[in-house]
TORKOLFI-415613 format. One line per field, with one value per atom (N, C-alpha, C): residue number from 1; residue in three letters; chain; atom name; x, y, z. Coordinates in steps of 0.001 Angstrom, whole numbers, m for minus. Example, Ala and Ser with C-alpha at 12.3 -4.5 7.8 and 13.67 -1.06 7.14 Angstrom:
residues 2
seq <- [1; 1; 1; 2; 2; 2]
type <- [ALA; ALA; ALA; SER; SER; SER]
mol <- [A; A; A; A; A; A]
atom <- [N; CA; C; N; CA; C]
px <- [13190; 12300; 13200; 12850; 13670; 12900]
py <- [m5690; m4500; m3300; m2250; m1060; 30]
pz <- [7800; 7800; 7800; 7080; 7140; 7870]
//
This chain:
residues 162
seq <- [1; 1; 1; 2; 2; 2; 3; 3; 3; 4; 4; 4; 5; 5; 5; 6; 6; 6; 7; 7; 7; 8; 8; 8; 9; 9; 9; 10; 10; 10; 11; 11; 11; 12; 12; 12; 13; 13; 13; 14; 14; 14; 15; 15; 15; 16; 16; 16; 17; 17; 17; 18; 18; 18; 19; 19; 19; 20; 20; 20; 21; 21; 21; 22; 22; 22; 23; 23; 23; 24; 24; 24; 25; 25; 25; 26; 26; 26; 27; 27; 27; 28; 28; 28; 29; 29; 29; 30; 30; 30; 31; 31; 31; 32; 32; 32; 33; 33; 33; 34; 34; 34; 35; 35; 35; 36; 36; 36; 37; 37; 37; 38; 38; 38; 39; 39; 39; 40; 40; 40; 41; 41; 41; 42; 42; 42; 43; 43; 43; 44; 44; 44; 45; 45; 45; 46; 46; 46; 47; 47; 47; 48; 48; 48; 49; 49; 49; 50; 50; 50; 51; 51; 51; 52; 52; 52; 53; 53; 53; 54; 54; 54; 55; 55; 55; 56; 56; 56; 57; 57; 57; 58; 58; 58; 59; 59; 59; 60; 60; 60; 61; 61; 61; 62; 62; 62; 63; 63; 63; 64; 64; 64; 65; 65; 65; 66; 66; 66; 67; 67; 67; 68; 68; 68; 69; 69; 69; 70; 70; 70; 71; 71; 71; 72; 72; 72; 73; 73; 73; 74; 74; 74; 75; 75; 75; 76; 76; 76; 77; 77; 77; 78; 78; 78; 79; 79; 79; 80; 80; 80; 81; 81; 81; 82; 82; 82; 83; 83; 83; 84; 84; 84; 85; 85; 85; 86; 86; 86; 87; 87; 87; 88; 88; 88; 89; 89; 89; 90; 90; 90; 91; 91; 91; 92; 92; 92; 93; 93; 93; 94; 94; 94; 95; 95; 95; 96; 96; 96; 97; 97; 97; 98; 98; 98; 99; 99; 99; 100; 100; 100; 101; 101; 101; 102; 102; 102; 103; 103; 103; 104; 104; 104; 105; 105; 105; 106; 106; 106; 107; 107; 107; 108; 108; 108; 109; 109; 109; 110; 110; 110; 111; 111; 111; 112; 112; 112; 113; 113; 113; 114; 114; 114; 115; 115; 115; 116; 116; 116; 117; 117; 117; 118; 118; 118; 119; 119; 119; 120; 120; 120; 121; 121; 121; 122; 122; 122; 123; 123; 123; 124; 124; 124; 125; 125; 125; 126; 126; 126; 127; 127; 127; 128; 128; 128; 129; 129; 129; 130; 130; 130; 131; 131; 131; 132; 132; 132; 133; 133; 133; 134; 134; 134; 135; 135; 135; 136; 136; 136; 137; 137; 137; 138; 138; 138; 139; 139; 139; 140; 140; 140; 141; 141; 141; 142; 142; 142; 143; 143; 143; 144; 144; 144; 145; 145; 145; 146; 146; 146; 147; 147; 147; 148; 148; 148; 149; 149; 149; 150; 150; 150; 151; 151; 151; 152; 152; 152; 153; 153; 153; 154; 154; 154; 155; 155; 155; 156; 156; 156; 157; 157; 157; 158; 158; 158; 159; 159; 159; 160; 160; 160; 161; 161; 161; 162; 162; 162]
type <- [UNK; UNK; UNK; UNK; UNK; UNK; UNK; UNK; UNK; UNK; UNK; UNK; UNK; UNK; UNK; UNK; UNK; UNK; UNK; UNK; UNK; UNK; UNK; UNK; UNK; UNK; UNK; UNK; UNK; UNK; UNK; UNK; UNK; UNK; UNK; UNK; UNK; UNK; UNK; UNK; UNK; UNK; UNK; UNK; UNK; UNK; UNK; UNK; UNK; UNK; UNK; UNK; UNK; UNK; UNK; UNK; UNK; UNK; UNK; UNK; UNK; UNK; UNK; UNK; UNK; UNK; UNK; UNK; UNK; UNK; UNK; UNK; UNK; UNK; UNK; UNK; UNK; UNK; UNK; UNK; UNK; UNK; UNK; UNK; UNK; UNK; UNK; UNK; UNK; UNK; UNK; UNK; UNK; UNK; UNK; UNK; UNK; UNK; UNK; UNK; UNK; UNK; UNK; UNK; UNK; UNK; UNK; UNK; UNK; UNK; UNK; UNK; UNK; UNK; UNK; UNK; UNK; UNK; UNK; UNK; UNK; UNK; UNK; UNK; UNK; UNK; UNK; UNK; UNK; UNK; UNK; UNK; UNK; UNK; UNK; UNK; UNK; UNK; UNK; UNK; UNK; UNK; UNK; UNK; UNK; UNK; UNK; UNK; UNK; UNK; UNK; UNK; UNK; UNK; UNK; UNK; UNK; UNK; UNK; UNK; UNK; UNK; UNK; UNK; UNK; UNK; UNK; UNK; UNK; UNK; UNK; UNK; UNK; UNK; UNK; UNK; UNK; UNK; UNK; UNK; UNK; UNK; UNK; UNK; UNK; UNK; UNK; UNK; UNK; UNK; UNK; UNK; UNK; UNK; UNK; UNK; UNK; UNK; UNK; UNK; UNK; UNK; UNK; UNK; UNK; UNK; UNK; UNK; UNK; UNK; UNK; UNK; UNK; UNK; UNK; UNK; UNK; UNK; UNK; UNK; UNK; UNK; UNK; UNK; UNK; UNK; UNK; UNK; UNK; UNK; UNK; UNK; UNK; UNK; UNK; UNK; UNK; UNK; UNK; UNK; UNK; UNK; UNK; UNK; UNK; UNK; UNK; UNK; UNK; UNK; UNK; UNK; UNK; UNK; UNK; UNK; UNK; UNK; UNK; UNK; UNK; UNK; UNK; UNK; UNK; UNK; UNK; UNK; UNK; UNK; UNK; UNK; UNK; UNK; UNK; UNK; UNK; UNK; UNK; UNK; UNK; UNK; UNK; UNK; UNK; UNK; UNK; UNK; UNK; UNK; UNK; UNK; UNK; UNK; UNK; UNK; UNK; UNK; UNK; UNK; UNK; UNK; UNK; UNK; UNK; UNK; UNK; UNK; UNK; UNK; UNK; UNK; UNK; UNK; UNK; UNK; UNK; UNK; UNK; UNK; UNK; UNK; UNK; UNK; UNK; UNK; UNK; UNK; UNK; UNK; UNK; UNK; UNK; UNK; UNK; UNK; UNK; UNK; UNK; UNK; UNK; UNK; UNK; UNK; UNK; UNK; UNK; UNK; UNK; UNK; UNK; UNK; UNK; UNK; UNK; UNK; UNK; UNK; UNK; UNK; UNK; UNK; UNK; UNK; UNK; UNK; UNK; UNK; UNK; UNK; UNK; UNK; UNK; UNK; UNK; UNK; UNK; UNK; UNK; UNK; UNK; UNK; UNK; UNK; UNK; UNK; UNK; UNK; UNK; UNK; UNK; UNK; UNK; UNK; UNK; UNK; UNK; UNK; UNK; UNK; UNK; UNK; UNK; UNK; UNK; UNK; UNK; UNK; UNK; UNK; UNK; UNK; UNK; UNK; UNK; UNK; UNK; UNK; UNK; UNK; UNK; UNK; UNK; UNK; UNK; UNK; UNK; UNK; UNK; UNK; UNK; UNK; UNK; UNK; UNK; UNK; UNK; UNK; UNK; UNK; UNK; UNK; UNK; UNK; UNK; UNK; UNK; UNK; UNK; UNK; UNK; UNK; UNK; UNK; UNK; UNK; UNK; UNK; UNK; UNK; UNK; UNK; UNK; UNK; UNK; UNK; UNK; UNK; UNK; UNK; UNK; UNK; UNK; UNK; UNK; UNK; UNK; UNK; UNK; UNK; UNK; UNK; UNK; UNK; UNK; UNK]
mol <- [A; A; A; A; A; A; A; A; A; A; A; A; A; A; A; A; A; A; A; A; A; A; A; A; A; A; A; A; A; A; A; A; A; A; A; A; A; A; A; A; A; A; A; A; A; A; A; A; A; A; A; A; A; A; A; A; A; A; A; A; A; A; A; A; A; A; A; A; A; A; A; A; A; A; A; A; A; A; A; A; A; A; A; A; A; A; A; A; A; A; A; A; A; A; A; A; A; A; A; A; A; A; A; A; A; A; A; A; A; A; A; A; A; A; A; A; A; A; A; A; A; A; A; A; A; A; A; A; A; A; A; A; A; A; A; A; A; A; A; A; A; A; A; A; A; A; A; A; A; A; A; A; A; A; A; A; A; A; A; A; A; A; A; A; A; A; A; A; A; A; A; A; A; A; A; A; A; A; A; A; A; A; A; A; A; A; A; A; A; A; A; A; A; A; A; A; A; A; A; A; A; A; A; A; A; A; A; A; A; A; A; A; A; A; A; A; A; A; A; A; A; A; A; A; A; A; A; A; A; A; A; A; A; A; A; A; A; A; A; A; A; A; A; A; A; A; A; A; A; A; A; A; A; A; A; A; A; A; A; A; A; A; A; A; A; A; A; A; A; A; A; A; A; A; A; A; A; A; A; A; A; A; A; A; A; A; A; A; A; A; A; A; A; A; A; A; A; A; A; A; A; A; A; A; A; A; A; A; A; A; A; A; A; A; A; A; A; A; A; A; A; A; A; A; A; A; A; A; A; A; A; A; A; A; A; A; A; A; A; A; A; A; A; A; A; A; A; A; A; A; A; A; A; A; A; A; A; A; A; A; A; A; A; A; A; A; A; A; A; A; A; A; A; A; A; A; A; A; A; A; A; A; A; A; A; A; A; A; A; A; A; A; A; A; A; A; A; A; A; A; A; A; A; A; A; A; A; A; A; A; A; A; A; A; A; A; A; A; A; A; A; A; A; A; A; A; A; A; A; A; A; A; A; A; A; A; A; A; A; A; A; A; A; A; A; A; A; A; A; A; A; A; A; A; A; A; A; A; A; A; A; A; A; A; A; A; A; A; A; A; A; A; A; A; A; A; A; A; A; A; A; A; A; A; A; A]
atom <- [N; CA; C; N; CA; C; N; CA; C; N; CA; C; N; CA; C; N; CA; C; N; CA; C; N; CA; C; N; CA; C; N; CA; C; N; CA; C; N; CA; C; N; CA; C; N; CA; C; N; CA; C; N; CA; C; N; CA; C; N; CA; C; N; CA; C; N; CA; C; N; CA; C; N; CA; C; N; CA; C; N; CA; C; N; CA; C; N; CA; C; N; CA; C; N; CA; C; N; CA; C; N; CA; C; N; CA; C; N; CA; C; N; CA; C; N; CA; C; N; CA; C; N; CA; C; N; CA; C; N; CA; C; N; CA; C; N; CA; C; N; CA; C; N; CA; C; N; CA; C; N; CA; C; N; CA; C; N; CA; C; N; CA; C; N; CA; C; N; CA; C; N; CA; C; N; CA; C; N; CA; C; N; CA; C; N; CA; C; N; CA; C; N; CA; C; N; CA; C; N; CA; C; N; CA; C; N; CA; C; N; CA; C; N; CA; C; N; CA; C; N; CA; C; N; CA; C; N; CA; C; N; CA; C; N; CA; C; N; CA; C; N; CA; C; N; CA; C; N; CA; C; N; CA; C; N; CA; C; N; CA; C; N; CA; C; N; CA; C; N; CA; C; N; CA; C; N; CA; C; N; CA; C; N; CA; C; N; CA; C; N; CA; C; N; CA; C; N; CA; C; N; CA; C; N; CA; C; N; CA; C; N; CA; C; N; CA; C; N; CA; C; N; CA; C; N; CA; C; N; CA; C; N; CA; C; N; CA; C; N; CA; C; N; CA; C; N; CA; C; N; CA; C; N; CA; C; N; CA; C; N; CA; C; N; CA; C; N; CA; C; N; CA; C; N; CA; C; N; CA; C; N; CA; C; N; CA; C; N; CA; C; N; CA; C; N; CA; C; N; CA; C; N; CA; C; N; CA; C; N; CA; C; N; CA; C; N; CA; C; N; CA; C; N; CA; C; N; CA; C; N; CA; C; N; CA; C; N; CA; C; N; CA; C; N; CA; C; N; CA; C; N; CA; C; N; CA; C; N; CA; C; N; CA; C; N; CA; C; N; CA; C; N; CA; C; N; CA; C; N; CA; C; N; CA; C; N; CA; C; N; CA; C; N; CA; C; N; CA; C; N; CA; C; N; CA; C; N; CA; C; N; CA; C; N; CA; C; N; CA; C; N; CA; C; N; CA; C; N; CA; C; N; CA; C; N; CA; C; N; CA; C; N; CA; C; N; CA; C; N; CA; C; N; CA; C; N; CA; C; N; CA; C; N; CA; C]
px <- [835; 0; 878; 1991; 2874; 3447; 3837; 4408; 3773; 2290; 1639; 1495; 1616; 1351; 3043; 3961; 5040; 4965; 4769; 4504; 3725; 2582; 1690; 2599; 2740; 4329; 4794; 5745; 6314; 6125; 4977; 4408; 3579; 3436; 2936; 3833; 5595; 6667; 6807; 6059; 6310; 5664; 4436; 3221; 3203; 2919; 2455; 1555; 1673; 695; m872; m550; m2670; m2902; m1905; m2046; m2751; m1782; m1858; m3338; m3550; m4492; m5905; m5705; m7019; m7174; m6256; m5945; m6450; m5924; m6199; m8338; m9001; m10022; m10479; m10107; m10429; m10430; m9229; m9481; m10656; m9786; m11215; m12537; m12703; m14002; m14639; m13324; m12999; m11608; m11750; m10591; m9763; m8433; m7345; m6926; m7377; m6940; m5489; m4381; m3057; m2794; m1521; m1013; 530; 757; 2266; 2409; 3421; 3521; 3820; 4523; 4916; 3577; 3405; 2090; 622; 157; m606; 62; 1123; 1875; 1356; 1626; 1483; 112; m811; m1801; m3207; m2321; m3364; m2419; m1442; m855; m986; m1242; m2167; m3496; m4073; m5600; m5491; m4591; m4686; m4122; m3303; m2924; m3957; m4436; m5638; m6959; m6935; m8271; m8141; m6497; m5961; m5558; m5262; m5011; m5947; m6831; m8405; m8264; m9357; m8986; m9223; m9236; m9020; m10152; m9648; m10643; m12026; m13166; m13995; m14085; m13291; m12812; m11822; m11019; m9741; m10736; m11890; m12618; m13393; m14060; m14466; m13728; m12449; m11480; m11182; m11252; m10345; m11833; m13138; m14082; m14099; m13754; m13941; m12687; m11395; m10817; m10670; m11266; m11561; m13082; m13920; m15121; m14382; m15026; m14262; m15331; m15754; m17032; m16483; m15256; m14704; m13841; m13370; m12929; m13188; m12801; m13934; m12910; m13102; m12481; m13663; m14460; m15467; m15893; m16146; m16705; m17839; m18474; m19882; m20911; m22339; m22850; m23173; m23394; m23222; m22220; m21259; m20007; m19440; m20286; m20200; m18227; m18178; m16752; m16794; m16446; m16344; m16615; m17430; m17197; m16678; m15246; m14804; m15473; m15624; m15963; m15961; m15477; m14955; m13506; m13701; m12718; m12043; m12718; m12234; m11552; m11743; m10772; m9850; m9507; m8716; m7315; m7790; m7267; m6580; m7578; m6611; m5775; m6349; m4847; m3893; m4118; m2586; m1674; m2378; m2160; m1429; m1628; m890; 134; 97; 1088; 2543; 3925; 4818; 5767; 6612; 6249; 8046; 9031; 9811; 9214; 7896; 7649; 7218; 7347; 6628; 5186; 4178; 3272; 2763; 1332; 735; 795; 1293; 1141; 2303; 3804; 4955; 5891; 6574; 7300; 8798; 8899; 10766; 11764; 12583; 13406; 14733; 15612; 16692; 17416; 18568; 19397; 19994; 20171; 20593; 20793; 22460; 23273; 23230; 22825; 22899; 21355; 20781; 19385; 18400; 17472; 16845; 14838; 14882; 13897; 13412; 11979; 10661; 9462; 9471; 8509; 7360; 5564; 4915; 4341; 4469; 3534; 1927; 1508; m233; m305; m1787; m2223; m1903; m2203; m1702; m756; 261; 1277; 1662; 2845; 3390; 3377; 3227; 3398; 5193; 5704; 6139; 6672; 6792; 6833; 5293; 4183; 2990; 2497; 3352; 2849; 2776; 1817; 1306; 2161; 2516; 3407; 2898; 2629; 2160; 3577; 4884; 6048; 6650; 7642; 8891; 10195; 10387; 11339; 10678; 9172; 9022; 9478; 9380; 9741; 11473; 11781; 13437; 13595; 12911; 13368; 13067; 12161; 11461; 12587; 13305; 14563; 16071; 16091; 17377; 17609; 16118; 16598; 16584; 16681; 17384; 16231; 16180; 15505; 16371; 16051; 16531; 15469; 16110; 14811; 15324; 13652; 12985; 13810; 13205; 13746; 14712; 15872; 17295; 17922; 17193; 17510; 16937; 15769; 15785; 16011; 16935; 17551; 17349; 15711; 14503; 14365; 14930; 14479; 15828; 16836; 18310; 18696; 19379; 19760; 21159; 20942; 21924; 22846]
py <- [m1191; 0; 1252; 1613; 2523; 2838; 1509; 1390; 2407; 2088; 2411; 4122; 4592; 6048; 6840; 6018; 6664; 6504; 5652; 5937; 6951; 6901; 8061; 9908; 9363; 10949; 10931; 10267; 10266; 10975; 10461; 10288; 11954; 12443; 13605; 14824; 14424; 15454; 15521; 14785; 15042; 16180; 15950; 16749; 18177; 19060; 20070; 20936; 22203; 22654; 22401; 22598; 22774; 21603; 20355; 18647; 18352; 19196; 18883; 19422; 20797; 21429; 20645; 20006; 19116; 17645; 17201; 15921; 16518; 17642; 18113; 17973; 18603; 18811; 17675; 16461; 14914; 14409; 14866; 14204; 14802; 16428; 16827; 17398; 17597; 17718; 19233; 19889; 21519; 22148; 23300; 23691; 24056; 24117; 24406; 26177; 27132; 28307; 28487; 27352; 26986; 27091; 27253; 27263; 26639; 26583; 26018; 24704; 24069; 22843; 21862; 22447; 21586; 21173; 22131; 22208; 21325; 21352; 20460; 19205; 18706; 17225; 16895; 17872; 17302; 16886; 17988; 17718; 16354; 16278; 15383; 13513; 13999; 12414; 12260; 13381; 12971; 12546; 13362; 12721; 11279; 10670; 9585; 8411; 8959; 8292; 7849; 8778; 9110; 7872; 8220; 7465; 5510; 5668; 4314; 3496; 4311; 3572; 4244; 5188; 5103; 6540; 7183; 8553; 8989; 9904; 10470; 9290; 9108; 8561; 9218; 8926; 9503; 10450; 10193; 10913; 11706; 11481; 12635; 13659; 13435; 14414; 15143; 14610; 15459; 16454; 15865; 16760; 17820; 17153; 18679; 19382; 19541; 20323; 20856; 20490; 21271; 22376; 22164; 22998; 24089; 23771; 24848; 25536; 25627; 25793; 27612; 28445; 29705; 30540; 30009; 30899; 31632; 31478; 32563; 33268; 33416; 34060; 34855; 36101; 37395; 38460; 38274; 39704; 41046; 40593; 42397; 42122; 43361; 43601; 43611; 42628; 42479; 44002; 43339; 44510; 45563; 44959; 45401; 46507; 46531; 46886; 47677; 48665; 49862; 50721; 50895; 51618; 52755; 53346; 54948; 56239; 56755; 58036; 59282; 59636; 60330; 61653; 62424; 64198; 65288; 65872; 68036; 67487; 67422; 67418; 66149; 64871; 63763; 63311; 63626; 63973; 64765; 65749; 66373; 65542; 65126; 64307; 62917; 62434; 61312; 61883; 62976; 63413; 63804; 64589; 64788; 63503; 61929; 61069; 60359; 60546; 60081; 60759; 62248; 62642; 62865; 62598; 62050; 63319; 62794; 64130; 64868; 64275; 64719; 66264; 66309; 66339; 68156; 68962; 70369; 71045; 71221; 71375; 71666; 70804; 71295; 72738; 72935; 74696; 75269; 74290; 75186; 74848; 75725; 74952; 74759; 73588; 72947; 73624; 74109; 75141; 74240; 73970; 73695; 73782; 74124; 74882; 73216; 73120; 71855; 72089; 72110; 72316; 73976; 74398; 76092; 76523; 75926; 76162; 76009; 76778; 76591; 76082; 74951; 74200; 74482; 74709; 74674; 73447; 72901; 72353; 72680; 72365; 72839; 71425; 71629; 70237; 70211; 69202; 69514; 68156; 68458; 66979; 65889; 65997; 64495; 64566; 65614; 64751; 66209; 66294; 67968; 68173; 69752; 69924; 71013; 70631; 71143; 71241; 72579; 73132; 72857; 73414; 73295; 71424; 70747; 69096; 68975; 67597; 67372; 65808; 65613; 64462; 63923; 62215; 61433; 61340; 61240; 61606; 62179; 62956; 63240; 62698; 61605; 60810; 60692; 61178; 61139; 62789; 63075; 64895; 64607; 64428; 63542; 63472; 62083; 61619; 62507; 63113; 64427; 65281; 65467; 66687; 66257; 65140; 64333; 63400; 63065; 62388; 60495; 60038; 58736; 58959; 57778; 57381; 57924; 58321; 58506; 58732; 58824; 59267; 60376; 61188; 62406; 62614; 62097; 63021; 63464; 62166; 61891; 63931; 63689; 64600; 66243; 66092; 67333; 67469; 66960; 66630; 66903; 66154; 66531; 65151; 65373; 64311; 63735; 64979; 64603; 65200; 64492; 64818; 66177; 67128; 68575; 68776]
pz <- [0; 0; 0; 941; 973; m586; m1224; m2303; m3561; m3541; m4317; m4034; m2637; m2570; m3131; m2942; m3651; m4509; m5669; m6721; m7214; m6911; m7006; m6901; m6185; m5331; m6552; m6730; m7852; m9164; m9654; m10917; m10469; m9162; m9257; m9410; m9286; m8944; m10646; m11708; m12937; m13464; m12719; m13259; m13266; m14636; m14285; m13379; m13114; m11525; m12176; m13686; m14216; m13792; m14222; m13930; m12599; m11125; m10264; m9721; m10072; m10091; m10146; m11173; m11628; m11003; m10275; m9515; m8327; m7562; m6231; m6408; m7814; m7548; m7898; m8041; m8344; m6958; m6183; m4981; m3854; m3947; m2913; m2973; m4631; m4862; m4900; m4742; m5113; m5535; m5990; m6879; m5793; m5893; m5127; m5338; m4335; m4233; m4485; m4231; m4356; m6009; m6560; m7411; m6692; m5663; m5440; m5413; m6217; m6642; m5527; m4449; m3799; m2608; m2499; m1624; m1788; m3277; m4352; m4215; m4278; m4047; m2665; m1739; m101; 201; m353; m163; m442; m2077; m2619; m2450; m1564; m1276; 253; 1337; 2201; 2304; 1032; 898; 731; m315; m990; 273; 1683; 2554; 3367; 3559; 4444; 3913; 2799; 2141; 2175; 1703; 1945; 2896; 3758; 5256; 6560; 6205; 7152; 7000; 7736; 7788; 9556; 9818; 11633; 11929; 13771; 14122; 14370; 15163; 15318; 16679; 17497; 18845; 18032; 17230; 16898; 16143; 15454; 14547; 15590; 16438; 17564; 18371; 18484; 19138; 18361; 17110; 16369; 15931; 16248; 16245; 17498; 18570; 19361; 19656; 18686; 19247; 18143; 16859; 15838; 16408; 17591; 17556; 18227; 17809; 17704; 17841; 19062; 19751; 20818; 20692; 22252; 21264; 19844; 19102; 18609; 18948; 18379; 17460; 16388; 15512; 15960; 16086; 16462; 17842; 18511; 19461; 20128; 20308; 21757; 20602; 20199; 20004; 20810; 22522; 23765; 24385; 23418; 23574; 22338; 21944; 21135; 21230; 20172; 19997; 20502; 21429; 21835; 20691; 20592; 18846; 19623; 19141; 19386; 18775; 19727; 19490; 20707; 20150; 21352; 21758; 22994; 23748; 23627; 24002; 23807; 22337; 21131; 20160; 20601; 20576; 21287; 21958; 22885; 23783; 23013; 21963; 21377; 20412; 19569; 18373; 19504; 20945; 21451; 22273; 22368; 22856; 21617; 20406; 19077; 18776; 19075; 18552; 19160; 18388; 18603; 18962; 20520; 21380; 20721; 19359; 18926; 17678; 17220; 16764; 17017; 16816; 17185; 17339; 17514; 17064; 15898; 15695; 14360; 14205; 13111; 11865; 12351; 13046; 13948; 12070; 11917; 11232; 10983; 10922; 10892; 9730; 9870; 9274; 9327; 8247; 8051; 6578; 6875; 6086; 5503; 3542; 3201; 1567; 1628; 395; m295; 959; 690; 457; 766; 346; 1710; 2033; 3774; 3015; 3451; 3852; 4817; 4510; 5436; 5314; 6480; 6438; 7513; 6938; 7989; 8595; 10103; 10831; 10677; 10256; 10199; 10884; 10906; 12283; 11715; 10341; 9459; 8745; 8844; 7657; 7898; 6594; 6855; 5209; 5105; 3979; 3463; 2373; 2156; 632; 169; m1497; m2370; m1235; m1707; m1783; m1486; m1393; 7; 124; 1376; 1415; 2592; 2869; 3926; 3913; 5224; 6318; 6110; 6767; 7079; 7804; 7503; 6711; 6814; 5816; 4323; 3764; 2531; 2414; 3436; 2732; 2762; 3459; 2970; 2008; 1608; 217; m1073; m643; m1582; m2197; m880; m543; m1558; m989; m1066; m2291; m2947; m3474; m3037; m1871; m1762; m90; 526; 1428; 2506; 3901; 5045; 6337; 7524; 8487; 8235; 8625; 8862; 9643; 10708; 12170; 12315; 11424; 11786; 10517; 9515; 8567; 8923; 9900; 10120; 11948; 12608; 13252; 14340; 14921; 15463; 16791; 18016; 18982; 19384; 19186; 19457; 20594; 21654; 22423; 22417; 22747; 22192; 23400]
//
């Protein structure tokens, strides 16, 4: 019996992925989201193990339902349990709890002198603008500047100990 599933192996490490593709949906009776070859081999020669020498017991299939049962697994929150809506003051309070305390205040703006030429940039709550463009970084206004990737901070030389 072993004999026969290496062979099978075998005769599947020949096969093209469309080949395997269409074997995977012979065995399990749906198309394979997979395109990786090696993966399509593993799969459809465990099926073929499985089928040939028994498949889970009936206590191992129970077990493994109860530990996929994903009723204590929650991606969202209790409808009970509404998200806070930030507004007045309490906004307030979270843009100054986000914002990063190297950083100057929004509308202050960062001034530095670079290759003879003095750069301004302005801080806004989301991003900074500078030469009329709006930037989600400091290191894209960098690279803006420079040419080549660097940190912000490090380039406008912001959160350094003096």
């Amino acid at each position: 019996m072993q004999t026969e599933i290496e062979r099978e192996v075998a005769a599947m490490r020949r096969m093209t992925t469309g080949q395997l593709r269409k074997q995977y949906a012979q065995v399990f009776g749906e198309e394979s989201r997979s395109s990786h070859k090696t993966y399509l081999i593993r799969k459809i020669a465990w099926r073929l193990q499985a089928k040939a020498e028994g498949d889970l017991s009936l206590r191992a299939r129970r077990r493994a339902e109860q530990l996929a049962d994903d009723a204590e697994v929650r991606v969202t929150p209790p409808k009970h349990m509404p998200l806070p809506i930030l507004t007045g003051a309490s906004m307030a309070l979270e843009v100054a709890a986000s914002h990063d305390s190297r950083l100057p205040t929004p509308g202050t703006a960062i001034v530095r002198k670079y290759k003879g030429r003095t750069i301004e940039v302005v801080v806004l709550n989301d991003g900074f603008e500078f030469d009329g463009e709006r930037y989600k970084s400091l290191s894209a206004v960098a690279k803006a500047i420079t040419g080549s990737h660097c940190n912000g901070f490090r380039f406008f030389q912001l959160g350094e100990d003096e």
